[in-house]
BABA-110883 format. One line per 10 residues: their letters; for each residue x negated, y negated, z negated of N, C-alpha, C, CB. Coordinates in steps of 0.05 Angstrom, whole numbers. Each point is the difference from the previous one (the first is absolute). Glycine has a CB too. Layout:
<nuzas>
a = X Y Z X Y Z X Y Z X Y Z; ...
</nuzas>
This chain:
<nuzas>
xxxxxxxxxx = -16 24 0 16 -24 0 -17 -25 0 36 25 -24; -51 -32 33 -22 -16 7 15 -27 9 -34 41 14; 54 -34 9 18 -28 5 10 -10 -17 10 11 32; 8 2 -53 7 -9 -24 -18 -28 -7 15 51 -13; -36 -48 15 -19 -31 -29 -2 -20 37 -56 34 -64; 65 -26 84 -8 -23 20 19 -19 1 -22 28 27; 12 -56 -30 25 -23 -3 24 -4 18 -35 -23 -15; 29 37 49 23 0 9 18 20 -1 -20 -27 21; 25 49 -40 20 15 -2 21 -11 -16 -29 33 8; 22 -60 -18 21 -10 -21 11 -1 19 -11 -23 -37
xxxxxxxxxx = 22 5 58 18 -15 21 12 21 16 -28 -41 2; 10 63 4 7 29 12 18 15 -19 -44 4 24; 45 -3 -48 8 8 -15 37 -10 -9 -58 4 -5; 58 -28 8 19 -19 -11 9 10 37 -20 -49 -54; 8 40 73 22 8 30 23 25 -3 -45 -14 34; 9 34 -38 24 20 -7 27 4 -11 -34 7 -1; 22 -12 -26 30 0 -16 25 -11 7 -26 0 -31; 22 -36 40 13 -10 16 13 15 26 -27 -32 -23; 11 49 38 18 17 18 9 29 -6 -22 -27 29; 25 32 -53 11 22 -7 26 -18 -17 -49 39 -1
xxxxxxxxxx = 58 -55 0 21 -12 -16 23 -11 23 -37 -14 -44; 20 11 63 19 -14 37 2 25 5 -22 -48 28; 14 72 -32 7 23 16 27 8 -3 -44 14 -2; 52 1 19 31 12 3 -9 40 -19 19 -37 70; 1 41 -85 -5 27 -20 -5 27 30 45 -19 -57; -51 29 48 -4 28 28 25 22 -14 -70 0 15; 87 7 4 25 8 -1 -2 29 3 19 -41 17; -25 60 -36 -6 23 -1 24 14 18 -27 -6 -47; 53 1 45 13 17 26 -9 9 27 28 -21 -20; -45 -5 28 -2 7 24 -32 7 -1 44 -30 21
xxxxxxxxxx = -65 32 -34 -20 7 -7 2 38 2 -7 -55 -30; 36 65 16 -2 25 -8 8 20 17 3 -19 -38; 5 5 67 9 12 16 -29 16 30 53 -40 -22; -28 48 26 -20 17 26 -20 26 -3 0 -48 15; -20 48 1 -9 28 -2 -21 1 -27 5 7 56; -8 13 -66 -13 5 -29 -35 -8 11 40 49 -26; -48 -53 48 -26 -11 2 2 -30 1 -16 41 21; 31 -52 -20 1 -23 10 3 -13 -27 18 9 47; 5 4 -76 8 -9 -16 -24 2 -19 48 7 14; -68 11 -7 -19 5 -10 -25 -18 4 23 39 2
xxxxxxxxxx = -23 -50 22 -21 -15 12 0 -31 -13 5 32 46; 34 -43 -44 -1 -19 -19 -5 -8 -38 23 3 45; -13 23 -51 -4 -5 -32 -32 3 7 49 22 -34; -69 -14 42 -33 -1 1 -4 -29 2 -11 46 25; 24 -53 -2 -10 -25 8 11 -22 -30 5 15 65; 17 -16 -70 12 -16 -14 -19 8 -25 51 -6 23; -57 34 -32 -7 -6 -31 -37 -7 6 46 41 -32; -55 -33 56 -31 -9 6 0 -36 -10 -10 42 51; 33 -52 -40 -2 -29 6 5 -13 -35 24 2 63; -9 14 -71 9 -13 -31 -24 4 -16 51 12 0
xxxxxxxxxx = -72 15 7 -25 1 -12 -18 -25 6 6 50 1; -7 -54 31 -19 -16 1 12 -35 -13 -23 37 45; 50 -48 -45 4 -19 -10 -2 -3 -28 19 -3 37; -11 31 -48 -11 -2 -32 -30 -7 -2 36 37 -14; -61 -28 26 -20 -4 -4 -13 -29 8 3 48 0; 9 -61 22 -1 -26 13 14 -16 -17 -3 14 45; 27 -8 -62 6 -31 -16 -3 13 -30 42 -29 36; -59 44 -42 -18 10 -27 29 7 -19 -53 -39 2; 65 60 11 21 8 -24 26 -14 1 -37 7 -30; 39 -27 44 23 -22 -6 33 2 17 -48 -31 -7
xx = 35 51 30 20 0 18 17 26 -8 -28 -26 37; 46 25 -30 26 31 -9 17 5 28 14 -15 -59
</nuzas>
């Protein structure tokens, strides 16, 4: 976590959050549909992405 102590992740930091609060919720109905590789391919993708934003805004994001 080295980026963490660099001065511009504050402002990177604060965008973020800021665009996770304008975002629209993700509508698990239509997420859960279709073929079992596909439904599979998104919960990877979705929970890869929630890992990496938990580590990019240090714990803060849900």
């Amino acid at each position: 976590m080295v980026l963490v102590n660099h001065p511009e992740i504050a402002g990177l930091h604060d965008a973020i959050l800021q665009a996770f609060d304008e975002g629209r919720p993700i509508d698990e109905s239509t997420t859960n549909r279709g073929p079992l590789r596909s439904v599979y391919l998104i919960a990877l993708a979705y929970n890869s992405y929630r890992l990496m934003m938990k580590m990019i805004t240090i714990g803060q994001y849900d």
